[in-house]
C-alpha positions as CSV (number, residue, x, y, z in Angstrom):
1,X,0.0,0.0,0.0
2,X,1.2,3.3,-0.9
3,X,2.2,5.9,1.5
4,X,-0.2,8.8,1.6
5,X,0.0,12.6,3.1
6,X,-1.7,13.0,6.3
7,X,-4.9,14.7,6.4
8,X,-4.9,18.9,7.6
9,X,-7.9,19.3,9.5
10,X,-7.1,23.7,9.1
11,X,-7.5,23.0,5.1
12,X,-7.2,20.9,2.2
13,X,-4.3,18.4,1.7
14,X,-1.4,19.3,0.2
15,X,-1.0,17.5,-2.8
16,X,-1.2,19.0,-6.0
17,X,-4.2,16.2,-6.8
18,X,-6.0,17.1,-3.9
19,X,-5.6,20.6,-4.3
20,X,-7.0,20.7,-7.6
21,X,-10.1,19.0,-6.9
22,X,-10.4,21.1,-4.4
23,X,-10.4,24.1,-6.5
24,X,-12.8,22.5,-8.8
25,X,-15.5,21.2,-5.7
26,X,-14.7,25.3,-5.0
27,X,-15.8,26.1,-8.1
28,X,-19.0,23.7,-8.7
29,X,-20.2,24.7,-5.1
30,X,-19.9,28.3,-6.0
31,X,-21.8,27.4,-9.6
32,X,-24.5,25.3,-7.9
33,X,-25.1,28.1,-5.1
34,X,-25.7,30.7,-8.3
35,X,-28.1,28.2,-9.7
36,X,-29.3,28.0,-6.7
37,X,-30.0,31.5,-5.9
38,X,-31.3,32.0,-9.3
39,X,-33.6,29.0,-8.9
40,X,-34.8,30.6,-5.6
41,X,-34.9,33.7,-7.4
42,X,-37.1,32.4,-10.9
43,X,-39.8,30.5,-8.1
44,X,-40.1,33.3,-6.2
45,X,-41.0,35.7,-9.5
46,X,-43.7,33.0,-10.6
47,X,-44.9,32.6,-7.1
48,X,-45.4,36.5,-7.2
49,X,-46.8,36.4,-10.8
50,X,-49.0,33.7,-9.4
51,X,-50.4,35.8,-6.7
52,X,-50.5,39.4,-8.6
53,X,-53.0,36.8,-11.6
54,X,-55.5,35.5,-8.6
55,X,-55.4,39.2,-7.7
56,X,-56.4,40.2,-10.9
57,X,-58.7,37.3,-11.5
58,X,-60.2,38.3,-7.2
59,X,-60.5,41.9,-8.8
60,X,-62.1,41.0,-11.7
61,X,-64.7,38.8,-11.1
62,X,-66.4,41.9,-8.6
63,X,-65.8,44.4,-10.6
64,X,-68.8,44.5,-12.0
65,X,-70.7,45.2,-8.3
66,X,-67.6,46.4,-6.3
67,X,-65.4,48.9,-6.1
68,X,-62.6,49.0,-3.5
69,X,-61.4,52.1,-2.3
70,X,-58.5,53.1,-0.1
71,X,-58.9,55.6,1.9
72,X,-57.9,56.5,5.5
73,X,-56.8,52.8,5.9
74,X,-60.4,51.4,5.3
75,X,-61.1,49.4,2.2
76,X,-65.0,50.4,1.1
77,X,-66.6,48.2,-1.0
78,X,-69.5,50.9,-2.9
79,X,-72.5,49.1,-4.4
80,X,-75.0,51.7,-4.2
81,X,-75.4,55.7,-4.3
82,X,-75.7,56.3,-0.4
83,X,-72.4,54.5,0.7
84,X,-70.5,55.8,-2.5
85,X,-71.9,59.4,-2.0
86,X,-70.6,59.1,1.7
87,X,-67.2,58.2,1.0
88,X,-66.9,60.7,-1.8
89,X,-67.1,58.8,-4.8
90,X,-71.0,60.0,-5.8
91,X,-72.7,63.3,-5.5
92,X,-76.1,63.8,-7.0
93,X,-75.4,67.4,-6.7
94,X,-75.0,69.2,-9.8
95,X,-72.6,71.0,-8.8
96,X,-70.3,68.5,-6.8
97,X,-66.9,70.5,-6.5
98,X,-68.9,72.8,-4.6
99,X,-70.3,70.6,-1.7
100,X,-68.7,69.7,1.9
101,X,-66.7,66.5,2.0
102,X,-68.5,63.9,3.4
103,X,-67.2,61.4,6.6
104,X,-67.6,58.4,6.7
105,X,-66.8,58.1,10.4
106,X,-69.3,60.3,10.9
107,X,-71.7,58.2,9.0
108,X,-70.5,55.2,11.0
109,X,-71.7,57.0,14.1
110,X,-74.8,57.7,13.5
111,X,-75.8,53.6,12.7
112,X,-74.2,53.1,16.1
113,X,-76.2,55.7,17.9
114,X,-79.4,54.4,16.3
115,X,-78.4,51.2,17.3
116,X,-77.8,51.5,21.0
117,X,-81.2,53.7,20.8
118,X,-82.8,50.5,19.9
119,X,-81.1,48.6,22.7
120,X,-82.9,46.6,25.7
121,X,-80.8,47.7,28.1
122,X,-82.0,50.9,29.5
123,X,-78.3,52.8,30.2
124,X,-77.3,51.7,26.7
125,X,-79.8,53.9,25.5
126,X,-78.0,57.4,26.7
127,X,-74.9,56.7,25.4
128,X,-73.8,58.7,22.5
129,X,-69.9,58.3,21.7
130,X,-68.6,60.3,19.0
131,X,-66.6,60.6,16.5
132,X,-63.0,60.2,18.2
133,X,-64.4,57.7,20.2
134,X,-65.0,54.9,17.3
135,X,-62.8,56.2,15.0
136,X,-59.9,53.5,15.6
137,X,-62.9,50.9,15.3
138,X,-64.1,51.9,12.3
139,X,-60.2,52.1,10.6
140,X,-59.3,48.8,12.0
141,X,-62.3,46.7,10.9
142,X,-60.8,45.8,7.4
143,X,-57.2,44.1,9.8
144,X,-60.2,41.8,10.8
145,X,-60.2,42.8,14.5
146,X,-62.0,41.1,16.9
147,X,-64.7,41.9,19.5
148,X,-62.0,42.4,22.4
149,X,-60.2,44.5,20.0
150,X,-63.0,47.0,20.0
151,X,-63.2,46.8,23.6
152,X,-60.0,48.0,23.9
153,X,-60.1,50.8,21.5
154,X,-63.4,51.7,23.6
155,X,-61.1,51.5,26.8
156,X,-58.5,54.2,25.9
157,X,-61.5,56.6,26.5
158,X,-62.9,55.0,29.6
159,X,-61.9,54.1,32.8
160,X,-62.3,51.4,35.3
161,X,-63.7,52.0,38.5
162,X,-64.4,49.9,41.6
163,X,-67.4,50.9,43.4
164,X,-67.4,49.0,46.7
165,X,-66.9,45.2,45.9
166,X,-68.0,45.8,41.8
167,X,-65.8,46.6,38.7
168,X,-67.7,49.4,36.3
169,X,-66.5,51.0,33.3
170,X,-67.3,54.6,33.8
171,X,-68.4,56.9,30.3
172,X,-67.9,60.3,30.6
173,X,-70.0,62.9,30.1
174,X,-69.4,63.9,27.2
175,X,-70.2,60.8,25.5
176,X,-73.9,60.8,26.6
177,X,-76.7,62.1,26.4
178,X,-77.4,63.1,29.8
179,X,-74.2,64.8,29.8
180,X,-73.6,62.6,32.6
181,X,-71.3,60.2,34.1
182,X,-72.6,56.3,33.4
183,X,-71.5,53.2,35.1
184,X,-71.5,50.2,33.3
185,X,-71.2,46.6,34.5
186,X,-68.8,44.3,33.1
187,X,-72.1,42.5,31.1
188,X,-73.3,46.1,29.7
189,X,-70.0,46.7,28.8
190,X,-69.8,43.3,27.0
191,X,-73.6,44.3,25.2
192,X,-72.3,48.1,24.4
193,X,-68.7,46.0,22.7
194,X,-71.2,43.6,20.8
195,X,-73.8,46.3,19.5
196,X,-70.7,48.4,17.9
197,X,-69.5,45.5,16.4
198,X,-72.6,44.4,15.0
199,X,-73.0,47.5,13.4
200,X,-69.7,47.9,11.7
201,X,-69.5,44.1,10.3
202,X,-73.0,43.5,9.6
203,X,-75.0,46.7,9.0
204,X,-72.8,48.6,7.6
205,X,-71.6,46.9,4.0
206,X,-70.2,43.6,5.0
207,X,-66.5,43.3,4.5
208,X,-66.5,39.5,4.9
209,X,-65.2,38.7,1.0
210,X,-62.8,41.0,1.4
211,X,-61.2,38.9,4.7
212,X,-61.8,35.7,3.1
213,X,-59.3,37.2,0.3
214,X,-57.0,38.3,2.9
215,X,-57.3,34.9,5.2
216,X,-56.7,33.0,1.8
217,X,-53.7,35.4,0.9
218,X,-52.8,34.6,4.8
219,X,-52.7,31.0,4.2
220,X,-49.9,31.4,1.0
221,X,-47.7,33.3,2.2
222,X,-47.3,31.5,5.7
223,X,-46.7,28.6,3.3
224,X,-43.7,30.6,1.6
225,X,-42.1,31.3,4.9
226,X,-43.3,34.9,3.8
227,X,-45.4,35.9,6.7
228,X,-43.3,38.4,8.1
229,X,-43.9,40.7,5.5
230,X,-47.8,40.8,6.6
231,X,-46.8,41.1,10.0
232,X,-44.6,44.3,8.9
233,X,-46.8,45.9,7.0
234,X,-50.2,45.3,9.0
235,X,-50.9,48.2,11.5
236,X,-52.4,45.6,13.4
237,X,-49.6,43.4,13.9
238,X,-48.4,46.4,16.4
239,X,-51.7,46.0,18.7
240,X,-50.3,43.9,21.2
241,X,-46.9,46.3,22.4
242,X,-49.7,49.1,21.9
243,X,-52.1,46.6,25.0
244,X,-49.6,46.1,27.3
245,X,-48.7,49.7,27.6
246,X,-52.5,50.8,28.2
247,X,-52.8,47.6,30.9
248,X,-49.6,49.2,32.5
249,X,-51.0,52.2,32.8
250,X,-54.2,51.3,33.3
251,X,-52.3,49.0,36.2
252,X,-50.5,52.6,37.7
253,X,-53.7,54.2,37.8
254,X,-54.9,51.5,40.1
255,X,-52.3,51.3,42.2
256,X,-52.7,55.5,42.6
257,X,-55.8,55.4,43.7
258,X,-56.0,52.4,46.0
259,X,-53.2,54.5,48.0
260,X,-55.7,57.7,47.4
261,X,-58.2,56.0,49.0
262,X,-56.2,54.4,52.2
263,X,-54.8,57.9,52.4
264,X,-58.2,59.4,53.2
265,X,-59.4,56.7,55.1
266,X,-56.4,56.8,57.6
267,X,-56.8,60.8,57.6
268,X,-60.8,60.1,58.5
């Protein structure tokens, strides 16, 4: 048996052979990683060529009833004169340049006010909210959120109280018709929650086809390994750093007035 060199473990061998196979597996691997790259590169194009087509083929197959809008964030699918004239897209005016903008939160507003009008629960009935109040709601409702979501958009305008051993969720003044205060039990809270989002998923135009897409849309990309992109470009996504820092204040404020309230009991 022929003597060979030892084996470098900080390199290749030494020999000239060796060496130059080396060089060449160098040289392959450096080949097959372009290949790769531009294999990676080629899916990728007709996996986004694949997506922009069912985007085209989603867009038209409702053209011819919807028309989806972007504006202030919310996606408004306009079907008929009243919702197009509201989001200023339609005027019967003659004259259109010459009329006041329309708002569509405002528009929201009033179906929720007639709605809790309409409710069973008697101190639903003098709230009023306004515009700054469900505005966040209203904007959000197209990122698919959820029931608890508008509760806590509701929440940065409310406070919790305790009122001897009971939790309510105190309404200001300002947003009712009383002009009064209004204490609201956990369950009225929950009903007040439930009528809003009633109104702005099922009354007003339903934007259900439009989160199927998205869900679908969802489902692809998360099977690409692409999902971070949603998560970087969804406002939503940033809702949960945005929660904790309301529950810690919310926590502080608490705290503050538990020690308020031992501080005036001691003093009494």
């Amino acid at each position: 048996m022929e003597d060979r060199p030892p084996l470098r473990t900080d390199g290749p061998p030494y020999s000239s052979k060796t060496r130059s196979n080396y060089s060449l597996w160098i040289r392959r691997a450096a080949t097959l990683e372009d290949g790769l790259l531009l294999m990676n590169g080629y899916l990728w194009m007709a996996t986004y060529e694949w997506l922009l087509m069912n985007g085209y083929l989603w867009m038209a197959t409702y053209e011819s009833s919807f028309s989806y809008v972007l504006r202030t964030t919310y996606y408004v699918p306009v079907g008929e004169k009243e919702l197009a004239s509201n989001v200023n897209l339609y005027s019967q005016s003659s004259q259109p340049k010459n009329d006041y903008p329309q708002d569509f939160y405002t528009y929201a507003l009033g179906k929720i006010r007639d709605k809790l009008k309409s409710s069973n629960i008697l101190e639903l009935r003098d709230i009023s909210l306004n515009r700054k109040i469900i505005k966040r709601s209203v904007m959000t409702i197209p990122y698919n959120i959820s029931l608890s979501g508008i509760g806590d958009h509701l929440m940065e305008h409310f406070e919790e109280n305790w009122i001897l051993k009971g939790k309510y969720v105190q309404i200001p003044g300002y947003a009712t018709l009383s002009g009064k205060d209004k204490f609201l039990t956990a369950s009225q809270y929950g009903n007040l929650c439930r009528d809003i989002y009633f109104v702005l998923t099922k009354e007003l135009p339903s934007l259900k086809m439009l989160s199927d897409y998205f869900f679908s849309m969802i489902e692809i990309f998360s099977k690409l390994n692409l999902i971070y992109l949603l998560l970087e470009l969804n406002p939503s996504s940033k809702n949960k750093e945005d929660r904790r820092r309301r529950r810690r204040r919310r926590r502080r404020r608490r705290r503050r007035r538990r020690r308020r309230r031992r501080r005036s009991w001691i003093k009494n």
